[in-house]
C-alpha positions in Angstrom: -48.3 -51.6 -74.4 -47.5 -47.9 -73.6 -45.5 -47.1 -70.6 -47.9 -45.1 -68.5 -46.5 -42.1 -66.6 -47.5 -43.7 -62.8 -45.5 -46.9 -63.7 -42.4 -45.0 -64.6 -42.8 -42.6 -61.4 -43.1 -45.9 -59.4 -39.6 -47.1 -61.0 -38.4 -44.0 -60.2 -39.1 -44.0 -56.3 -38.1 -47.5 -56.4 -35.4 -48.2 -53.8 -32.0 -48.9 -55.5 -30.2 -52.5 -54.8 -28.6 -53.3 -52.5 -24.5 -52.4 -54.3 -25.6 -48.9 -54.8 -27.3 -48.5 -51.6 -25.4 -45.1 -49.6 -23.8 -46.7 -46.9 -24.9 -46.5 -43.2 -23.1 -43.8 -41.1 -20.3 -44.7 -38.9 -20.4 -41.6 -36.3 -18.7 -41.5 -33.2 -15.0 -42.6 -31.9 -13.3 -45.8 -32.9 -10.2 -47.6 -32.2 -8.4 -50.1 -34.6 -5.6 -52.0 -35.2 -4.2 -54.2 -37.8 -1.2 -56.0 -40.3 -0.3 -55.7 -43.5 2.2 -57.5 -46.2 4.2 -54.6 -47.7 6.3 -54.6 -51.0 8.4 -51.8 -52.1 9.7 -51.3 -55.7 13.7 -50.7 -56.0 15.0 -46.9 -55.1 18.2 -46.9 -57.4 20.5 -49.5 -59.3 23.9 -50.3 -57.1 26.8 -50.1 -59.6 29.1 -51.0 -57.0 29.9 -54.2 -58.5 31.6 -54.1 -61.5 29.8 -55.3 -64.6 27.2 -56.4 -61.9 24.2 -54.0 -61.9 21.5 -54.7 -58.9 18.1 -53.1 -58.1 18.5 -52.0 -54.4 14.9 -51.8 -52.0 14.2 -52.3 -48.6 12.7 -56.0 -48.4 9.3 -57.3 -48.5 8.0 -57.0 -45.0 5.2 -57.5 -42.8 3.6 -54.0 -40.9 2.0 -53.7 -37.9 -0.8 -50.4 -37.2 -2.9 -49.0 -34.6 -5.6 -46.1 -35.5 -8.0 -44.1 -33.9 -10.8 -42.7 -35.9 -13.6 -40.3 -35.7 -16.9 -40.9 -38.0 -18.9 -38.6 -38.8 -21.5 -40.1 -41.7 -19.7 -41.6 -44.7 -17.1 -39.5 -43.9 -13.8 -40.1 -41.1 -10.4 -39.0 -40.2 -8.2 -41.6 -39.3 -4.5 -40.9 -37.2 -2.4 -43.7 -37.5 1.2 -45.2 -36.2 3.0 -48.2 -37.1 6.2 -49.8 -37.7 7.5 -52.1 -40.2 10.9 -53.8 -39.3 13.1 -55.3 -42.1 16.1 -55.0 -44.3 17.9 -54.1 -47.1 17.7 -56.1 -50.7 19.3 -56.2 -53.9 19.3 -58.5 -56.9 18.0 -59.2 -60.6 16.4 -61.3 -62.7 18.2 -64.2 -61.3 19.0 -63.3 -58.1 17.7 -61.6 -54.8 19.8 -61.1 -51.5 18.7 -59.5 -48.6 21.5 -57.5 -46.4 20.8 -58.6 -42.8 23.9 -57.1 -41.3 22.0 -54.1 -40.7 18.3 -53.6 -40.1 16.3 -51.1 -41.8 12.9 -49.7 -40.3 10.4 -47.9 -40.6 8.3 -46.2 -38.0 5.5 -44.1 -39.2 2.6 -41.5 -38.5 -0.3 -40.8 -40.4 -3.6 -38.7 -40.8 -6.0 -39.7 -43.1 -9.3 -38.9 -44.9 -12.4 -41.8 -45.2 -15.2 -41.7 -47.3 -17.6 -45.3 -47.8 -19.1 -44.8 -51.3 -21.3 -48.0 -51.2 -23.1 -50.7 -49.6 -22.2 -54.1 -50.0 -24.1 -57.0 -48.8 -24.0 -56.1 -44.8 -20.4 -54.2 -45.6 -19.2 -50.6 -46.9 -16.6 -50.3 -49.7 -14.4 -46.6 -49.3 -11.6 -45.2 -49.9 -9.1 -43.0 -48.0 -6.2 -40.7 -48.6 -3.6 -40.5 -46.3 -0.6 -38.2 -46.1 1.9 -40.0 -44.4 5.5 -39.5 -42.4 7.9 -42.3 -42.0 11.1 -42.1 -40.1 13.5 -44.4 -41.4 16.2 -46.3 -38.9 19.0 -47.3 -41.9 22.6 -48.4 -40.6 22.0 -46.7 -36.9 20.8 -43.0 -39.0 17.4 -41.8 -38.6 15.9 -40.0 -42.0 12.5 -38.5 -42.1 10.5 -39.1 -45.4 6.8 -37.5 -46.1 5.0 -39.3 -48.9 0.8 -40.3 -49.6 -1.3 -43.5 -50.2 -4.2 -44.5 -51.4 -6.3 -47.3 -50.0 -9.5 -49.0 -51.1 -11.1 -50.4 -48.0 -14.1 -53.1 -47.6 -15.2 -53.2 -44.0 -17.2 -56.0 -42.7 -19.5 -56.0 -39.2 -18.7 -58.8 -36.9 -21.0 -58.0 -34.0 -19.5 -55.3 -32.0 -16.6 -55.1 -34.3 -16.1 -54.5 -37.8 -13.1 -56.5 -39.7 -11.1 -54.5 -42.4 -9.4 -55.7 -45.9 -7.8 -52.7 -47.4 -5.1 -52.8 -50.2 -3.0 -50.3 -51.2 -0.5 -48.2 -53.1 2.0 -45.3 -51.8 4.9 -42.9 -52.7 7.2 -41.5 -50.4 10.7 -39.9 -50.3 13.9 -42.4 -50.9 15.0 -44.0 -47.4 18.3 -45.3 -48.6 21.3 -42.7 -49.3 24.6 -43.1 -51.6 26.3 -44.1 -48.6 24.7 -47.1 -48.0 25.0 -48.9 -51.3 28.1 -47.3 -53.2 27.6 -46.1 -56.9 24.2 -46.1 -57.8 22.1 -45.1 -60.7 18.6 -44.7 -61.5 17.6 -43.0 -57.7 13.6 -42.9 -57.3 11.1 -42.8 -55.1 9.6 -45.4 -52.8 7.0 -46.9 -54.4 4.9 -48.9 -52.1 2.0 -52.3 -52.3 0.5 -53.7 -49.3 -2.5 -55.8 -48.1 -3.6 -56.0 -44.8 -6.3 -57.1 -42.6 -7.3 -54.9 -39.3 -10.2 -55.2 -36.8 -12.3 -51.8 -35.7 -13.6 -51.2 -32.6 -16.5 -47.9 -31.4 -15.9 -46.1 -28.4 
């Protein structure tokens, strides 16, 4: 049977499901707070043990947040601080140890950009850049460090609050210095994972 020209303009006006819906807007002021699990990859190799060779990173930790954000549609800007308390770590393929004679933290501020790009069930999926600025506390020395992540964020209503799953990956400037670790090799950047869970709330 041909396709008549009415049936395809009434596919065409069809709404689209439900995934590819645009998201609602989110206007106004909002105030959140959350945790994450954070990960780091290693920032150099310590040489300082001969014949011993030992990726050096600050440890796996768990991060704490609170945000304030303004919506404006899809769109929102997001200022952030938090702190992330933990050590140092160094080991191999056989062996990890964490350095607790000496914490190492991180306290940071960030400003971010939102966007939700879809519609999910009665949740938004988006995304966000965020510049961020850490200031390290390593060995009683404070070290500021800029760097930027990238988040993918599912947001889900709960009545008058929305919870947030977002996972992550960042880059920021090496916290840890020659002096702390001896010879070293192989100096990088911080390379960053994290999960975390947060709760919104509009103002």
């Amino acid at each position: 049977m041909p396709l008549r020209p009415s049936l395809l303009l009434s596919l065409l006006a069809a709404a689209p499901p439900v995934a590819a819906q645009t998201p609602a807007g989110n206007d106004g002021w909002h105030l959140g707070g959350g945790v994450e699990v954070v990960r780091f990859g290693h920032v150099a190799v310590s040489d300082a043990a001969p014949g011993v060779a030992a990726a050096v990173r600050p440890s796996a930790r768990p991060a704490i947040h609170l945000s304030v954000e303004r919506g404006s549609g899809a769109w929102g800007v997001e200022l952030e601080a938090g702190w992330a308390g933990g050590h140092l770590e160094a080991g191999n393929d056989a062996l990890s140890i964490q350095d607790r004679s000496s914490a190492v933290s991180r306290y940071r501020l960030a400003l971010g950009i939102a966007r939700r790009v879809a519609a999910v069930g009665n949740g938004t999926v988006g995304f966000a850049l965020v510049p961020t600025l850490d200031l390290w506390a390593v060995s009683g020395e404070h070290r500021l460090r800029a760097g930027a992540e990238g988040r993918l964020v599912l947001r889900i209503p709960l009545g008058s609050v929305e919870l947030e799953n977002r996972v992550g990956v960042g880059l920021s400037g090496n916290p840890v210095d020659l002096t702390d670790i001896g010879e070293a090799s192989d100096l990088r950047g911080l390379r960053t994972v994290f999960v975390g869970l947060g709760l919104w709330f509009g103002v």
